[in-house]
C-alpha positions in Angstrom: 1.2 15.5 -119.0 2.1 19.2 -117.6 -0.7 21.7 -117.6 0.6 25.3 -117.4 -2.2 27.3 -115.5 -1.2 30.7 -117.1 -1.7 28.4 -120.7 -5.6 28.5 -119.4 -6.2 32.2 -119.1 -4.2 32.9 -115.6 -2.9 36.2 -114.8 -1.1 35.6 -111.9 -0.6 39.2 -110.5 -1.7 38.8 -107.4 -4.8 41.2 -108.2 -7.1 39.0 -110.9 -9.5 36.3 -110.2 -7.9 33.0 -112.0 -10.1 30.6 -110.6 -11.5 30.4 -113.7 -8.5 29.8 -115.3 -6.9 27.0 -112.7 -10.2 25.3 -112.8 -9.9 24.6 -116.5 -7.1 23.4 -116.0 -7.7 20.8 -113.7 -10.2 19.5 -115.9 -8.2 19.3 -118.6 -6.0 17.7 -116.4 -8.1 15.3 -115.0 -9.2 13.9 -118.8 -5.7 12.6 -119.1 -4.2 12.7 -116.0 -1.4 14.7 -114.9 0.6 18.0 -113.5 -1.1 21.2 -112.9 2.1 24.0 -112.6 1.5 27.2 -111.1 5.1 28.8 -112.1 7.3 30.3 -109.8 7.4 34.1 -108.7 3.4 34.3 -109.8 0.6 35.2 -107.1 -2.6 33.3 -108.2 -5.6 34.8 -106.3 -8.5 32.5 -106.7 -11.6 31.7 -105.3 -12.4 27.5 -104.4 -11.3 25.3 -106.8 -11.7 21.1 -107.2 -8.9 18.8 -107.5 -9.8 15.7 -109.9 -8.9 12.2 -109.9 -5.0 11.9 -111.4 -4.2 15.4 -111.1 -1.4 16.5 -109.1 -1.2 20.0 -108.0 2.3 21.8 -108.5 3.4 24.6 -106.8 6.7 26.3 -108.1 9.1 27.6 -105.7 8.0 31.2 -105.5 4.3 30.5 -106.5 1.5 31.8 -104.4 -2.4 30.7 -104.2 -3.9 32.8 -102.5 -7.7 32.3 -101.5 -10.0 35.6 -102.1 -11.9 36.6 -99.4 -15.2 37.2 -100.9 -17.0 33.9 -99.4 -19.7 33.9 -102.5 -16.9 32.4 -104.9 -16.5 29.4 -101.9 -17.5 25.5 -102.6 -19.7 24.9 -100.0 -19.5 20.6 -99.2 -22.4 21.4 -97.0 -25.4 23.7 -96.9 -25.3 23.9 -93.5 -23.8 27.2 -93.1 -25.1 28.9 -89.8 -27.4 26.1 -88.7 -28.0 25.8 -85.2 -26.2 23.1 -84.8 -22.7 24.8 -85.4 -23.4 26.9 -82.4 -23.3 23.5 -79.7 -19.7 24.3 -77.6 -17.0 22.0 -78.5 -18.3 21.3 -82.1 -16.4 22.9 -84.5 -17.6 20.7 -87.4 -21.1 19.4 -86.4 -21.6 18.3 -90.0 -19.2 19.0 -93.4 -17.2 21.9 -93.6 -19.3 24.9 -94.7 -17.0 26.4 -97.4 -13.6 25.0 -98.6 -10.9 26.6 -100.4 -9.1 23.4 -102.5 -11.6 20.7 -102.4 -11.7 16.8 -103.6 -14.3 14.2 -103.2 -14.1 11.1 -104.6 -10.9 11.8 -106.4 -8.3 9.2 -106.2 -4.8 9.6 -106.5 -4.7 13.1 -106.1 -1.1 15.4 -104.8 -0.5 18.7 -103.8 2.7 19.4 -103.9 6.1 21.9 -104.9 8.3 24.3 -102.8 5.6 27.2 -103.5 2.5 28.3 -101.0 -1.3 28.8 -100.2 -2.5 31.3 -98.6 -5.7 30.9 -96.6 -6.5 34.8 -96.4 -7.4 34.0 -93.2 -7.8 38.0 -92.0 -10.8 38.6 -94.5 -12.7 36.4 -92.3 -12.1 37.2 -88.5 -12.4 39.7 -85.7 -10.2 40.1 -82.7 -11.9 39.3 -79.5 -9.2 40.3 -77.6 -4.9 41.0 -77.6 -4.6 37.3 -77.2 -7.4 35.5 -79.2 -9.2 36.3 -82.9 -12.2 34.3 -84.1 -14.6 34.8 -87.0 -17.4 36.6 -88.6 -19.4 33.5 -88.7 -18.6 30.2 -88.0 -17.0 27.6 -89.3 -15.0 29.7 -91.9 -13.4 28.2 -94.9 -11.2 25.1 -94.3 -8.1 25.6 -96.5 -8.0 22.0 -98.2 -11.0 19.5 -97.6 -10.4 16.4 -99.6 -13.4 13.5 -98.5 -13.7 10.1 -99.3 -10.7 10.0 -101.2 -7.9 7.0 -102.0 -4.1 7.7 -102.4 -3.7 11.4 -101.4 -0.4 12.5 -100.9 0.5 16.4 -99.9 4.4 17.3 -100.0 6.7 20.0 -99.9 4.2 23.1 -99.8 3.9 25.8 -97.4 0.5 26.6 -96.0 -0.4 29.3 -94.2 -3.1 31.9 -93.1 -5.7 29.2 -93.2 -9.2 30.9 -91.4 -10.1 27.6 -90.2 -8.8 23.5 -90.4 -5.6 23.8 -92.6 -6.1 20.2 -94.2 -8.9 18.3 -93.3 -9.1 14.4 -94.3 -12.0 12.8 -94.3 -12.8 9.4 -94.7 -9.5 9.5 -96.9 -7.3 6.1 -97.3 -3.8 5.5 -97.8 -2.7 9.1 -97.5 1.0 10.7 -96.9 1.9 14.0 -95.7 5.0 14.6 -96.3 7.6 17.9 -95.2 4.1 20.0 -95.3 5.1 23.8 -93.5 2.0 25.3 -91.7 2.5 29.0 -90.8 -1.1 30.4 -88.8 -0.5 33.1 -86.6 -1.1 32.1 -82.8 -4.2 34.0 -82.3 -6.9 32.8 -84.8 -9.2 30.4 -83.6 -9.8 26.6 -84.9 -6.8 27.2 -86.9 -5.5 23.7 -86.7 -2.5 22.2 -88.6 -3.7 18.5 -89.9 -7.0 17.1 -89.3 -7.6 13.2 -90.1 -11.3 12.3 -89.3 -12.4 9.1 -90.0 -9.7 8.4 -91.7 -7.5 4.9 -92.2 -3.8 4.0 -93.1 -2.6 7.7 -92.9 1.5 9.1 -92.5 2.4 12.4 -91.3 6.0 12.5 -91.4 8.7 15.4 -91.2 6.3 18.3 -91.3 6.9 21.7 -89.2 3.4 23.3 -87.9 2.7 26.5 -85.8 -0.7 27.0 -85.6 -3.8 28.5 -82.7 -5.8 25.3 -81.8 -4.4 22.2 -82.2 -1.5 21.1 -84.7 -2.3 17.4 -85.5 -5.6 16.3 -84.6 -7.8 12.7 -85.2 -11.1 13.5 -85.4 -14.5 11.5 -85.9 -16.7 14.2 -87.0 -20.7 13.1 -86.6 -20.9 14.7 -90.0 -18.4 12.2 -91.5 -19.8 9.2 -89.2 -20.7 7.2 -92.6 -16.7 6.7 -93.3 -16.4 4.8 -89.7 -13.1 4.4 -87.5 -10.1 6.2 -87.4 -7.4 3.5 -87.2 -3.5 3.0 -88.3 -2.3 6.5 -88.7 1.5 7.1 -88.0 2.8 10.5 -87.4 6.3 10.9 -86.7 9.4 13.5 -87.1 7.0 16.2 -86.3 8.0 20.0 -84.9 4.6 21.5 -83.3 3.9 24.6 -81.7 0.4 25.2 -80.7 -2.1 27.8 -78.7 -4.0 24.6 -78.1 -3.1 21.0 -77.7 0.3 20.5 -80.3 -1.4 16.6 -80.5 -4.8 15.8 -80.0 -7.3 13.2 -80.1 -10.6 14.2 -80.2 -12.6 16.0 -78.9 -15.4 15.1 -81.8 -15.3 11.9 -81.6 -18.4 9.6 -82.4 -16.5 6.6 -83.5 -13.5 4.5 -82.4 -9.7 5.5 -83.0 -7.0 2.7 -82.6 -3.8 1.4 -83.7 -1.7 4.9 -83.7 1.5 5.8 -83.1 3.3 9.2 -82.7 7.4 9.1 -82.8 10.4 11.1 -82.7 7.9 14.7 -82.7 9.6 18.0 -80.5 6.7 20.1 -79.2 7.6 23.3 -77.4 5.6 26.5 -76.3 2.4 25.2 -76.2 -0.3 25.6 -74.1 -1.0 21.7 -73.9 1.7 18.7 -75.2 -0.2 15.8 -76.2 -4.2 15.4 -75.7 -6.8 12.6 -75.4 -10.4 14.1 -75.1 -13.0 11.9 -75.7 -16.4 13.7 -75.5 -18.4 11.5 -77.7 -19.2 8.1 -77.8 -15.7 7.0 -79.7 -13.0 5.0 -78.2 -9.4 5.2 -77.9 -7.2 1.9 -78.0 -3.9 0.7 -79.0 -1.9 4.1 -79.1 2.0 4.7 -78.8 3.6 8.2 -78.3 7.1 7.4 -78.1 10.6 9.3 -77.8 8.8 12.9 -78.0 9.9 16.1 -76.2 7.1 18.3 -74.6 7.4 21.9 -73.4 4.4 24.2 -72.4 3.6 27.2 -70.7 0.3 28.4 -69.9 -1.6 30.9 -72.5 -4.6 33.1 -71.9 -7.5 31.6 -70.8 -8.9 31.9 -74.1 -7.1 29.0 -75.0 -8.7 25.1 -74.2 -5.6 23.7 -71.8 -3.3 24.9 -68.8 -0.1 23.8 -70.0 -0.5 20.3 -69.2 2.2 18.5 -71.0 -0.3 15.3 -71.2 -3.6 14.7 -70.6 -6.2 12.0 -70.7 -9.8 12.9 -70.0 -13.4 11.0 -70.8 -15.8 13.0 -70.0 -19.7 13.6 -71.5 -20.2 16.2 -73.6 -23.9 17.0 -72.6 -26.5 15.3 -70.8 -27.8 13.0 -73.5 -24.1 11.5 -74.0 -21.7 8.7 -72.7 -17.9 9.2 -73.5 -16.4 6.4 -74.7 -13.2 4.8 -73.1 -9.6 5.2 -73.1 -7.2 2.3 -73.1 -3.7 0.6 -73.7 -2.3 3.6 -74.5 1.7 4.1 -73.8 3.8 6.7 -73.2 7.5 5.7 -73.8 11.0 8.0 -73.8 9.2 11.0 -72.8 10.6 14.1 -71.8 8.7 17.2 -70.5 9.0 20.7 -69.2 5.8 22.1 -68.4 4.2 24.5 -66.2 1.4 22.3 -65.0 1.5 18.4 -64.5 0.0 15.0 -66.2 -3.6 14.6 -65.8 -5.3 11.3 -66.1 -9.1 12.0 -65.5 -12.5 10.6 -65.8 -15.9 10.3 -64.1 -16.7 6.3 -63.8 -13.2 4.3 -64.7 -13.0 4.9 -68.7 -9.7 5.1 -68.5 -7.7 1.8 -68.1 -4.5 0.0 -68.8 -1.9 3.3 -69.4 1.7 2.8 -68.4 4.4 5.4 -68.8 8.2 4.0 -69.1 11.1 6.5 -68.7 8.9 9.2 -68.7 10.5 12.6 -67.1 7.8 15.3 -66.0 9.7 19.0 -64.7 6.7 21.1 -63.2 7.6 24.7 -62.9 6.1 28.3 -63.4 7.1 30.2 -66.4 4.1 32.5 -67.3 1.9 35.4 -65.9 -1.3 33.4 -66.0 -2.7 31.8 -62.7 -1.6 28.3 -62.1 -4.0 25.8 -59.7 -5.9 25.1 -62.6 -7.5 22.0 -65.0 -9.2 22.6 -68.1 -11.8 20.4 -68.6 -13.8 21.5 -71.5 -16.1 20.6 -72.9 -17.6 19.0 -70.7 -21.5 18.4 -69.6 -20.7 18.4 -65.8 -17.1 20.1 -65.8 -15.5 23.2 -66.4 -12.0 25.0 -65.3 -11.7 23.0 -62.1 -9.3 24.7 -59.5 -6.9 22.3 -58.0 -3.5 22.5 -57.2 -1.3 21.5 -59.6 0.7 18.3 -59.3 3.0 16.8 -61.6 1.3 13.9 -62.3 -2.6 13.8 -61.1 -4.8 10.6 -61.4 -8.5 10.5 -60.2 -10.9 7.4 -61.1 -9.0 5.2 -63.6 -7.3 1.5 -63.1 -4.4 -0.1 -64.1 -1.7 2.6 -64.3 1.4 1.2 -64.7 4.7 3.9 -64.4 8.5 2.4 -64.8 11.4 4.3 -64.5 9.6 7.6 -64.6 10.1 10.8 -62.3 7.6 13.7 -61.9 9.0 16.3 -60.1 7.7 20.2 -59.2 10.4 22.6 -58.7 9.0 25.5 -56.5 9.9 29.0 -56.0 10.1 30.0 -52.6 7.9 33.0 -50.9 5.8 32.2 -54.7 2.6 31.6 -54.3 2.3 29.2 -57.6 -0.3 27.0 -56.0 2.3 23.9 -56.7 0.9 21.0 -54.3 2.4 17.6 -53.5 4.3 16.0 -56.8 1.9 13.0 -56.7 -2.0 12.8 -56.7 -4.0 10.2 -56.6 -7.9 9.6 -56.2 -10.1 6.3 -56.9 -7.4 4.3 -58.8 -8.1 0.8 -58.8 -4.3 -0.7 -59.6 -1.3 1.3 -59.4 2.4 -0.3 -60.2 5.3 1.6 -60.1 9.3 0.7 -60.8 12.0 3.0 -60.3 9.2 5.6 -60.2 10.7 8.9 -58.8 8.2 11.7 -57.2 9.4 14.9 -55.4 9.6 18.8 -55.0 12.9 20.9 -55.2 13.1 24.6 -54.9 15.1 26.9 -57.1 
């Protein structure tokens, strides 16, 4: 069955409050199960609103949600909202999201879908630090669309865009598709990210286009969301990504395992960091596949987590009272980069084991204003920005590295002080075997 929303009481002018309105008709949706249309050429403007089990959500071409950005009308999954614990650096999400906009727990078989968009409203809830980097009033501000503990979510079609904080957050969620999903945040708000799967298991992201600040897909394993366990089989592919931050990204919350993921056929260009693997937490990575995936980066202001590394694999301890968890069989296949800093592999005792890259080809060379002969560690208990010069591919206590038919190469300019070093690093690294592995320096 079809439920109209303007049927219900909605104005759609852009100026009313018809969250009133849409919420009645999602219940009356969810009695029977069905459509919810917001019609075409319509601006809905409407506090949070909860999605029920059966009920798709159907956004005309034209149609516009927008969220309000008075924060009292906000469903708040937690009642944590400027405890103490938000504060700790690195966690963004130390329990439940704070305030969401669309919101579904236990709501199976729930879609959000339709050529129209949603609007996050993210400027009614930020301040600009500076000309490069925005952040917010308090902290975390609303995630856009929070569906928990959910079965058979699928999310197609739409464009989001102006989220204040996570853009779609999944957690504990099974058996959900993302499907030709548009996210449009401007490159300056903070924790803006594109798709966030936390604890989740048996998830597709497939054909979607994302341009967010932070990170544009992102496994997490929230400690807030611990009760939902691993994050395992997820399959992104056919991906464009443009991120501030890492444009893929595993971790950094990360108090479970993650394992059995693959990323294919994804094109990631200006961004400050390619692909991402920062384990913080206790969580392990295993069993992971990036595969036939073009990376370009260039360094951003320093407000930014990364230094244009084009891939990265770190384990390092959050705080004092922690020990990260490992990194291992992951593979890096059909790989091509150019990047203003090199690959870093690096850890503090040997977590990281059993990585091999096979026709992997890394082009090192300055493109921005920012300083190079840098590594961004954080966050890290014992680590910060470490100064080093750059390499195109850096390794430093980890075993087992295996690189066939790969070449890293720096190109240099001359009488430039870039603080570009030798192309290959290597420090503590118990098993090395190369193939038709190429290293070397050229100068343009």
């Amino acid at each position: 069955m079809r439920y109209n929303v303007i049927d219900f009481g909605a104005v759609g002018d852009g100026a009313a409050d018809d969250s009133e309105s849409i919420q009645r008709a999602i219940n009356a949706c969810g009695k029977t199960g069905g459509t919810v249309i917001f019609p075409s050429d319509r601006t809905f403007l409407s506090s949070s609103i909860m999605l029920k089990p059966g009920v798709e959500l159907h956004l005309e071409k034209g149609a516009l949600l927008k969220a309000t950005g008075d924060i009292h009308g906000y469903i708040r999954p937690s009642e944590t909202l400027n405890d103490p614990r938000m504060a700790l650096i690195g966690n963004p999400v130390t329990d439940k999201p704070a305030f969401a906009f669309i919101y579904a727990r236990k709501a199976d078989n729930i879609s959000i879908t339709g050529e129209g968009t949603i609007d996050g409203n993210c400027y009614a809830f930020v301040k600009r630090i500076n000309e490069y980097y925005v952040t917010g009033y308090f902290y975390p501000r609303p995630t856009t669309i929070y569906i928990e503990n959910c079965k058979d979510v699928f999310i197609g079609g739409v464009t989001i865009r102006n989220a204040p904080f996570w853009t779609v957050h999944l957690a504990g969620c099974e058996n959900a598709l993302i499907d030709s999903v548009t996210i449009r945040n401007p490159l300056d708000v903070a924790n803006s990210d594109g798709i966030d799967p936390d604890h989740c298991k048996g998830v597709e992201i497939r054909n979607c286009n994302i341009r967010c600040a932070d990170d544009c897909i992102c496994l997490k394993n929230t400690a807030g969301n611990i009760e939902y366990g691993d994050c395992s089989n997820i399959y992104v592919h056919d991906c464009e990504l443009i991120s501030t931050s890492a444009a893929i990204k595993i971790g950094t919350e990360g108090v479970a395992d993650f394992h059995d993921i693959s990323f294919e056929r994804c094109r990631i260009s200006a961004s400050n960091r390619g692909i991402s693997l920062q384990i913080r937490d206790s969580g392990s990575v295993a069993r992971v596949l990036f595969k036939d995936i073009s990376i370009e980066t260039r360094r951003f202001n320093g407000s930014w987590w990364g230094t244009a590394e084009p891939i990265i694999l770190t384990s390092f301890r959050r705080d004092k009272s922690t020990v990260s968890g490992r990194i291992k069989d992951v593979s890096f296949e059909n790989i091509e980069c150019d990047s203003e800093n090199g690959v870093l592999i690096s850890c503090d005792g040997g977590e990281i084991e059993d990585i091999s890259f096979v026709n992997v080809n890394v082009r090192v060379r300055k493109k921005s204003k920012w300083e190079c002969g840098l590594y961004d560690l954080r966050p890290c208990a014992d680590h910060d920005i470490v100064k080093a010069w750059n390499n195109a591919l850096r390794l430093r206590n980890c075993k087992n590295i295996t690189l066939i038919s790969s070449s890293f190469m720096l190109l240099k300019r001359k009488n430039a002080y870039d603080r570009y070093a030798e192309s290959f690093f290597a420090e503590n690294v118990n098993g090395l075997f190369t193939k038709n592995a190429n290293f070397g320096a050229e100068y343009e």
